[in-house]
N, C-alpha and C positions, 0 to 999 in steps of 0.2 A: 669529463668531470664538470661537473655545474658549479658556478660560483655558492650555490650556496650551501652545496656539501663540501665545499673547501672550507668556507668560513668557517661553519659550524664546528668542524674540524679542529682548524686553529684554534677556537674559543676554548673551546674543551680542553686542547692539550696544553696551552698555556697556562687555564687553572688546572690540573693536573701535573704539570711540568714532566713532558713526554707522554707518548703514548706508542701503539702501536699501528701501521698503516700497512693494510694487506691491499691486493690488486689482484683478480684474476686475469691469468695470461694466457690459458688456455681450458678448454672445456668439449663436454659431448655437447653442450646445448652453445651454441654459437652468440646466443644471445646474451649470455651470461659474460663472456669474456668485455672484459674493460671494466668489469664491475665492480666496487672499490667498498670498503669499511675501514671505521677505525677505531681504536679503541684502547680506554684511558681508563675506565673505571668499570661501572658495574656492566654495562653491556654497552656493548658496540654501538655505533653510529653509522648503519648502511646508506651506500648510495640510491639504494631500491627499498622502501620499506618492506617488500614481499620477499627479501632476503633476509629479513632479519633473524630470524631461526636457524639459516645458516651458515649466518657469522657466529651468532651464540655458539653453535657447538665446532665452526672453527677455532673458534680462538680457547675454546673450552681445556682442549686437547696440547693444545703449546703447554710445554715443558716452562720453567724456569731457565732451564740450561739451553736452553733452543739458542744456536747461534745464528746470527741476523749481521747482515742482511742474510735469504736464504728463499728459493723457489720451493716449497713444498708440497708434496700429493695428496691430496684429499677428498675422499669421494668420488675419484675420478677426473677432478681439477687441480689445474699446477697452481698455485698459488704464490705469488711473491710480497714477502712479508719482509719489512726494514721497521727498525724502532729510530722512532723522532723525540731526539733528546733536545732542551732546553740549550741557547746559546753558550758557549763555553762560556764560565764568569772568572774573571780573575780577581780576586781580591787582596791588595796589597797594604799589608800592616805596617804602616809608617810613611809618610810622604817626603823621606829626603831626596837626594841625589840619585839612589842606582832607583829609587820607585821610580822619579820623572821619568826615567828613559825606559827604563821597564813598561812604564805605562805608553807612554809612545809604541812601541813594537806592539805590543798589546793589541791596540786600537789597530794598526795598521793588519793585523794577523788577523781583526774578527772577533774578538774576546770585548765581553761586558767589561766594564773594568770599574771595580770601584774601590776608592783610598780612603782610609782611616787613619788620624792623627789627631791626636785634641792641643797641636798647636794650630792654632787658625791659617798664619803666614806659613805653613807647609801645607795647608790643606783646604784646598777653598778652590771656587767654577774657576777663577780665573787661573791657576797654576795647574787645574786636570780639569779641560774645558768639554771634554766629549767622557768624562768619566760622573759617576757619582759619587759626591763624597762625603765622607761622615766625621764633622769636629768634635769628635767625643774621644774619652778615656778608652781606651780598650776593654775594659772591663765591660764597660757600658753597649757597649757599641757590638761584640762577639754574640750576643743573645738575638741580633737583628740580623744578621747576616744568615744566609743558608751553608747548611755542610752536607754536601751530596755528591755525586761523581759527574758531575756537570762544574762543580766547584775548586777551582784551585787558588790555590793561599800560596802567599809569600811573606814571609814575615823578616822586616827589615828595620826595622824601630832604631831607636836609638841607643837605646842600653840592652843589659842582659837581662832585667830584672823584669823589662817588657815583653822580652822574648820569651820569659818562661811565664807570663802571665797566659801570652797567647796560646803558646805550646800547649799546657796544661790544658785550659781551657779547649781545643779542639782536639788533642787527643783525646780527649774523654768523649766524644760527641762520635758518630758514625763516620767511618772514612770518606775522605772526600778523594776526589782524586787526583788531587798534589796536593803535598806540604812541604813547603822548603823553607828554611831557615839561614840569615846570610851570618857570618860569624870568620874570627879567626878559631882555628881545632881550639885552643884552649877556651875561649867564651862556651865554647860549644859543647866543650867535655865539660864545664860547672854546670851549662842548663843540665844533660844530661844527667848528670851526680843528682841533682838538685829531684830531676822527675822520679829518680828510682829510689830516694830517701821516703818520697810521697807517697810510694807505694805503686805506682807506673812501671810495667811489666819491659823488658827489654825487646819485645815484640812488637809494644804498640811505639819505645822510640823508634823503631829500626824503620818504622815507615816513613819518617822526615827525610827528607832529601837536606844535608848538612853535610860539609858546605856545600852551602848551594850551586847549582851550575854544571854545565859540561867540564871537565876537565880542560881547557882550552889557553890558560897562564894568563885571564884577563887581568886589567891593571887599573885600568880608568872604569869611571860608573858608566859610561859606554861601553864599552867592553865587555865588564861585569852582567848589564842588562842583555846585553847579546849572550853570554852561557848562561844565564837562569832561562831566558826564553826558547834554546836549543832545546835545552832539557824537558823544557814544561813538553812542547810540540814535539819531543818524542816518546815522552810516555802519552799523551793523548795520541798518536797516532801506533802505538803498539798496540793500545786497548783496541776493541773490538768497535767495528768503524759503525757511527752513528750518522744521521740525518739531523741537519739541524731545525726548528722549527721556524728560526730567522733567517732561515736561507732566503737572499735575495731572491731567489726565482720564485717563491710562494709570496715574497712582496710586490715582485711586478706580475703578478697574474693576479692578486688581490684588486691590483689598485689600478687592472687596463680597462682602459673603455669601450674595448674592440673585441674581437675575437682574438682570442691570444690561444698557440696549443703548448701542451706541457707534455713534455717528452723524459721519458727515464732509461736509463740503462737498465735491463731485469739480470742481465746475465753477460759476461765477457771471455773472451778468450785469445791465447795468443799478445801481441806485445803491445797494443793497445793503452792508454794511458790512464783512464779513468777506468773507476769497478764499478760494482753495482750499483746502484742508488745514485746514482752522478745524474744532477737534473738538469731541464735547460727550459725556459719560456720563448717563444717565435711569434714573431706575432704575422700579418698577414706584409708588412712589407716588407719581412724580413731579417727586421730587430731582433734580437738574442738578449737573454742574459741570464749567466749563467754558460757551463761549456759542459761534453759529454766528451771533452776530450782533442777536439780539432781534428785536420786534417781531412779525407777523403770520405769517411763516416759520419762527423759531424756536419761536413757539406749537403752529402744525401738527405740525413734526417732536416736537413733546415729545408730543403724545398717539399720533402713529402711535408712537414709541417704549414711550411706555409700553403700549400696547395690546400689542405683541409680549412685554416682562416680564410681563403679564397673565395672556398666553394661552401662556405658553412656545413660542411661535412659531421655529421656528429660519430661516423662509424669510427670506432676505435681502429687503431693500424699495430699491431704487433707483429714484428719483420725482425730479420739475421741482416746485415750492414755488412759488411764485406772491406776488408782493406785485402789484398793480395799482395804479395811480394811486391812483386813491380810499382805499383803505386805505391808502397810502403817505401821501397827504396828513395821513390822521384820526392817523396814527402820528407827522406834524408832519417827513415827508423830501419833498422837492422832488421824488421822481418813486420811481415802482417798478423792481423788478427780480424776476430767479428765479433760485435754486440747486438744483443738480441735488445730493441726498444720496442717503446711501449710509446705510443703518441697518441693525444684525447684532443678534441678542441674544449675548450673552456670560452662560456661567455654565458 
């Protein structure tokens, strides 16, 4: 992968907010395998200009329904295709107590996190210092924010009368995916009342998570932020697993100065820890960041990795990794498995 079919990549997908990244992993023509495109909008972006006609009509042929990640056959090429969605954002409507720690877990999980409060002393750098934050009304302030399925809301304001400002306001708007509302049942059952007087379908309330959280008897706004965050992190991890485009391993391959190689999982099996699309960056002394999983597999892939930053190798390496019992046991997992990666040098 060249740095600057990464970049251009990035650029694109971020004004786009996701795209899709295919990889050939195997082929009749040998030369073709490691071959990379991607694509966000009207047409693709090959890593080969003289493949461009052949990304056209790969990606021509994807379904809607196409589930991803996924190795595909195509012309006689296996194909491995993952969609790269936008950093998970969470956006929290109201900056009292259960948002600070909400917002902490947040930050520490990986999530954008931005607060809205049009009190100032609840909402300001210094009280959400790694978040973004917006002193405005809510009113004001819902028309700037995205609603998409990279987008999860929490809405935890101080009255009810805000709550069903926002409520209103984003159920009407495309689903995102989370909305949750913090409440006792009765605050919860007036918004309720309140949305279906307005003409708000019992459909679109049934998709608020109210009250909010795991089931878990929290008590303190500690507490509290620990079951809304279980819940958010398990409906994001039911849905259908994404790539993110702030993965730290496309920021440390962006920003080395070296020969760095980028290695993926295309395919797993057996008991293994990570799935497809699990990345990792090596550089030539060794440096990682990012994991495919640990143990006996991601050991192997770190030296064939560095061997190619080594030896400035540009031949793609696509290879089956092997854990065995035995080694699986001495590693203290219940049984082996193998993943098929994909390793490039990038510089």
């Amino acid at each position: 992968m060249s740095q600057s079919f990464f970049r251009s990549m990035m650029e694109v997908s971020r004004q786009c907010r996701g795209g899709l990244f295919a990889l050939i992993t195997n082929s009749p023509d040998q030369q073709k395998i490691g071959e990379k495109a991607f694509f966000a909008s009207v047409h693709p972006i090959p890593q080969s200009p003289s493949l461009a006609a052949f990304w056209d009509d790969f990606f021509q042929q994807l379904t809607p329904d196409q589930q991803l990640p996924a190795t595909i056959s195509f012309q006689g090429h296996s194909i491995f295709v993952e969609h790269l969605a936008p950093k998970p954002q969470l956006i929290l409507l109201g900056g009292g107590h259960v948002s600070y720690f909400v917002y902490q877990l947040a930050v520490m999980l990986g999530f954008s996190v931005t607060v809205v409060d049009e009190r100032e002393e609840f909402c300001n750098p210094s009280r959400f210092p790694k978040a973004a934050t917006l002193c405005l009304p809510f009113e004001k302030a819902l028309p700037q924010l995205s609603c998409d399925n990279s987008t999860y809301y929490v809405i935890v304001t101080r009255g009810h009368q805000h709550d069903y400002t926002c409520l209103s306001y984003l159920l009407a708007q495309q689903p995102c995916a989370y909305l949750g509302m913090i409440g006792s049942r009765r605050k919860v059952a007036l918004v309720h009342q309140s949305l279906l007087e307005d003409g708000f379908t019992q459909q679109q309330i049934d998709r608020v998570f109210s009250p909010i959280g795991l089931p878990i008897h929290a008590q303190t706004p500690e507490e509290i932020s620990v079951s809304i965050m279980a819940q958010i992190i398990e409906v994001k991890n039911t849905r259908l697993p994404d790539s993110s485009l702030e993965d730290p391993v496309f920021d440390a391959i962006d920003k080395a100065d070296g020969p760095v190689a980028f290695c993926m999982i295309v395919r797993k099996s057996g008991s293994i820890p990570r799935g497809a699309g699990s990345k990792m960056a090596v550089d030539q002394n060794g440096i990682i960041c990012g994991t495919i999983g640990g143990g006996k597999i991601e050991y192997d892939v770190i030296q064939t990795a560095r061997n190619l930053c080594l030896n400035r190798d540009h031949t793609p390496v696509f290879q089956t990794f092997l854990m065995d019992n035995q080694s699986a046991k001495e590693d203290g997992m219940i049984c082996g498995g193998s993943a098929d990666v994909f390793i490039c040098l990038v510089d």
